[in-house]
Residue frames relative to the residue before (quaternion, step in Angstrom):
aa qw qx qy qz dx dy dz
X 1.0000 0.0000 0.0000 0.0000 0.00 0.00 0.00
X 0.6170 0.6485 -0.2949 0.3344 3.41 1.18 -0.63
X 0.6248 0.3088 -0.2119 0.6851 3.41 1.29 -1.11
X 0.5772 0.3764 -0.6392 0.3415 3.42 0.34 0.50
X 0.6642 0.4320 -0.4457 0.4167 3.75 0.29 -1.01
X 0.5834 0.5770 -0.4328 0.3734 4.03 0.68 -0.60
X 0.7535 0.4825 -0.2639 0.3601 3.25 0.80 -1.11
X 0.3564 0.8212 -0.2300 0.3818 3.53 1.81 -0.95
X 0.7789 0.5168 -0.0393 0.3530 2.49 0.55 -2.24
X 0.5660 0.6002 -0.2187 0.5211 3.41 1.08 -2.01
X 0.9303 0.2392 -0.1620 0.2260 3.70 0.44 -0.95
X 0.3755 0.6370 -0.3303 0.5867 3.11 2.26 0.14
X 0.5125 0.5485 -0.3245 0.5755 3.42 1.04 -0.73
X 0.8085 0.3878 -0.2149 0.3869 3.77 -0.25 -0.97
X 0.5908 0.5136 -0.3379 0.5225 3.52 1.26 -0.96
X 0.6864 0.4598 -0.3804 0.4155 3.75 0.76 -0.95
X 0.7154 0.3935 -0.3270 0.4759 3.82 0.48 -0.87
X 0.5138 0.6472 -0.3225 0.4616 3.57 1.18 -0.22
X 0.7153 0.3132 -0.0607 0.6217 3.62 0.86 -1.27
X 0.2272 -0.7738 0.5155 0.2895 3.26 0.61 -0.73
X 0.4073 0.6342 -0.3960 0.5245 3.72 0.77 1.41
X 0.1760 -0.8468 0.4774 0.1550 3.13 -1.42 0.41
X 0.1382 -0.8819 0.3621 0.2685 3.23 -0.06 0.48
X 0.6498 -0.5329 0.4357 0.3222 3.21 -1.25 0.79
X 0.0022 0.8348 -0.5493 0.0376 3.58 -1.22 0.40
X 0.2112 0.8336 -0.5002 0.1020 3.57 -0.86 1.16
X 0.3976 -0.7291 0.4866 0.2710 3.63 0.39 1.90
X 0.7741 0.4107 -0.4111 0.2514 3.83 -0.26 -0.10
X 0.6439 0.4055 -0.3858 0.5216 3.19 1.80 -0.32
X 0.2732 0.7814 -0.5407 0.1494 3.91 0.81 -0.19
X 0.2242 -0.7847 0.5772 0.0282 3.42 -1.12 1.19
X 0.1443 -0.8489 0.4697 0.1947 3.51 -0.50 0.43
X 0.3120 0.8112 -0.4211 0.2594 3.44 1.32 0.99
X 0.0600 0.6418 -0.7450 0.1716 3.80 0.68 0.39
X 0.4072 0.5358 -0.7397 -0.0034 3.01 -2.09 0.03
X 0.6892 -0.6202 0.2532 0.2762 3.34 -1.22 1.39
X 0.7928 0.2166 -0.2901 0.4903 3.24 -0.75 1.56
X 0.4077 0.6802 -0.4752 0.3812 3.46 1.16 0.39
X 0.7205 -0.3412 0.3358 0.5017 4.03 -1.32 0.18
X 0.5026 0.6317 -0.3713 0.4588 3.81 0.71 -0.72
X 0.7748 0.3026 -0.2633 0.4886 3.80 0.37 -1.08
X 0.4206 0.6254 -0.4476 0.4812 4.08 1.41 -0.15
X 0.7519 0.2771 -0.2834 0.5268 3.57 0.33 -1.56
X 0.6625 0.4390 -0.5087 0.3310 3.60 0.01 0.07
X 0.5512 0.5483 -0.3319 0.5342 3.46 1.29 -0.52
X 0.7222 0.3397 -0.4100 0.4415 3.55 0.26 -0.66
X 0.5986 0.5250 -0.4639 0.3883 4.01 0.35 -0.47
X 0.4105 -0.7105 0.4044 0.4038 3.55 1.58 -0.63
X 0.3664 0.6861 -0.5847 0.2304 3.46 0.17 0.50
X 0.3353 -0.7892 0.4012 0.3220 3.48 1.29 -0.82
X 0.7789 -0.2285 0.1091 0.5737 3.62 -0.56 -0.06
X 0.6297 -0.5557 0.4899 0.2339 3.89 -1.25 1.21
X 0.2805 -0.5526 0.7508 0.2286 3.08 -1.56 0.25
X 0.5393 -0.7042 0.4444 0.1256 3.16 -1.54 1.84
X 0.7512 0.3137 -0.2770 0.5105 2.94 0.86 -1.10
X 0.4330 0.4030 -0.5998 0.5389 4.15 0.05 0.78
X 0.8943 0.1742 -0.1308 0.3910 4.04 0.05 -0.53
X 0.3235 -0.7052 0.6298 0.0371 3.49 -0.57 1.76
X 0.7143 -0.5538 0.4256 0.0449 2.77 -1.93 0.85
X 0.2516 -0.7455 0.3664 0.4967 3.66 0.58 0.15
X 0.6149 0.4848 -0.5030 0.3658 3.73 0.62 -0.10
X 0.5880 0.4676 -0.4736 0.4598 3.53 1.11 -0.94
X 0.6612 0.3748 -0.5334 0.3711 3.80 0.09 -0.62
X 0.6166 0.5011 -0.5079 0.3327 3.99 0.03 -0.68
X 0.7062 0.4739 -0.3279 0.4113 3.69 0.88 -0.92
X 0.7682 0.3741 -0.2718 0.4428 3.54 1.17 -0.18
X 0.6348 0.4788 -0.4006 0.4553 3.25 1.72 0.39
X 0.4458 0.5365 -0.5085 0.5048 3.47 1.79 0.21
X 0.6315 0.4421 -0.4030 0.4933 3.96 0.33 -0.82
X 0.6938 0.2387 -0.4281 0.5275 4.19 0.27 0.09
X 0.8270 0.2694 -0.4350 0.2328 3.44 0.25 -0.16
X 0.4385 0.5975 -0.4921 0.4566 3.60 1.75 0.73
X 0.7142 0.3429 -0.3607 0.4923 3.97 1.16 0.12
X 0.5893 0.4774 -0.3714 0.5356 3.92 1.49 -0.20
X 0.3758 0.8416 -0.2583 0.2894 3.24 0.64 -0.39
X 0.7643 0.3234 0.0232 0.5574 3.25 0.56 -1.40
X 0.6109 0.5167 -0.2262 0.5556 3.52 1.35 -0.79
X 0.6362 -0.5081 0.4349 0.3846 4.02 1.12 -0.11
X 0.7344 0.3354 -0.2985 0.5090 3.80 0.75 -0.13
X 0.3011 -0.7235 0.6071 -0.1320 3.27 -1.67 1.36
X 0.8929 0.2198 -0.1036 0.3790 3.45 -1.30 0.14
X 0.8250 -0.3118 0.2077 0.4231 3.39 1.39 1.06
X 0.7473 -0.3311 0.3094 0.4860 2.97 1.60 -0.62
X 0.5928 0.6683 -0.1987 0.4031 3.33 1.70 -2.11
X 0.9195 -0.0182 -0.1435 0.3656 3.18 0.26 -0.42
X 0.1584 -0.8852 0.4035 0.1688 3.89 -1.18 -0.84
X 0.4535 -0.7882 0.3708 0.1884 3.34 -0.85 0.18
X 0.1409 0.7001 -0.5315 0.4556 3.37 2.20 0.61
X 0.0398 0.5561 -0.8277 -0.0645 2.98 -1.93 0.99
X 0.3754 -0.7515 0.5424 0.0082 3.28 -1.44 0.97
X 0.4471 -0.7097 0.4657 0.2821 3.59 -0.16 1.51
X 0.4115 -0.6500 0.5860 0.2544 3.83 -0.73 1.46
X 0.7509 0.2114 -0.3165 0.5398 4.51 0.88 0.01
X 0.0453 0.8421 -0.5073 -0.1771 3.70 -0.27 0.50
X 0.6613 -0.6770 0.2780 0.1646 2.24 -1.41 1.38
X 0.4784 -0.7101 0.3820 0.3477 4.20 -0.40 1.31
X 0.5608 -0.6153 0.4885 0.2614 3.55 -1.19 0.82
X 0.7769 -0.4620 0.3944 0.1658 2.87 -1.49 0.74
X 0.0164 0.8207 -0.5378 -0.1921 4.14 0.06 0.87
């Protein structure tokens, strides 16, 4: 997930100085609906890169099937929605480390 949000980033970045726009952004609404030929493959076309690489951009079914398999092993640990959210509560005094 990490080199995904890096890579994201790297390329949301590049599309904006490319187009010269910014896009708005808000991690809680994020969709994971790509599927090939959607508006997504337009803005990548218009910065000019031309046609995506497949394997950088899952399917939106392939992502649901791989966000059930993390959230049947995050789960249990307190985390939900992919990752997005949790159920950790954090002691308002922590508690001093160990010397």
């Amino acid at each position: 997930m990490v080199h995904a949000v890096l890579a994201q980033f790297t390329l949301m970045s590049r599309m904006q100085a490319d187009l010269q726009v910014v896009f708005p952004h808000a991690t809680e609404l994020e969709d994971f609906g790509y599927t090939r030929g959607c508006v997504t493959d337009d803005y990548y076309a218009a910065a000019g890169w031309g046609e995506q690489p497949l394997r950088y951009w899952l399917d939106a079914a392939e992502v649901t099937r791989r966000l059930g398999i993390l959230d049947a092993h995050y789960g249990p640990a307190g985390f939900g929605r992919g990752g997005r959210s949790h159920t950790i509560t954090f002691d308002t005094q922590p508690t001093p480390a160990a010397v």
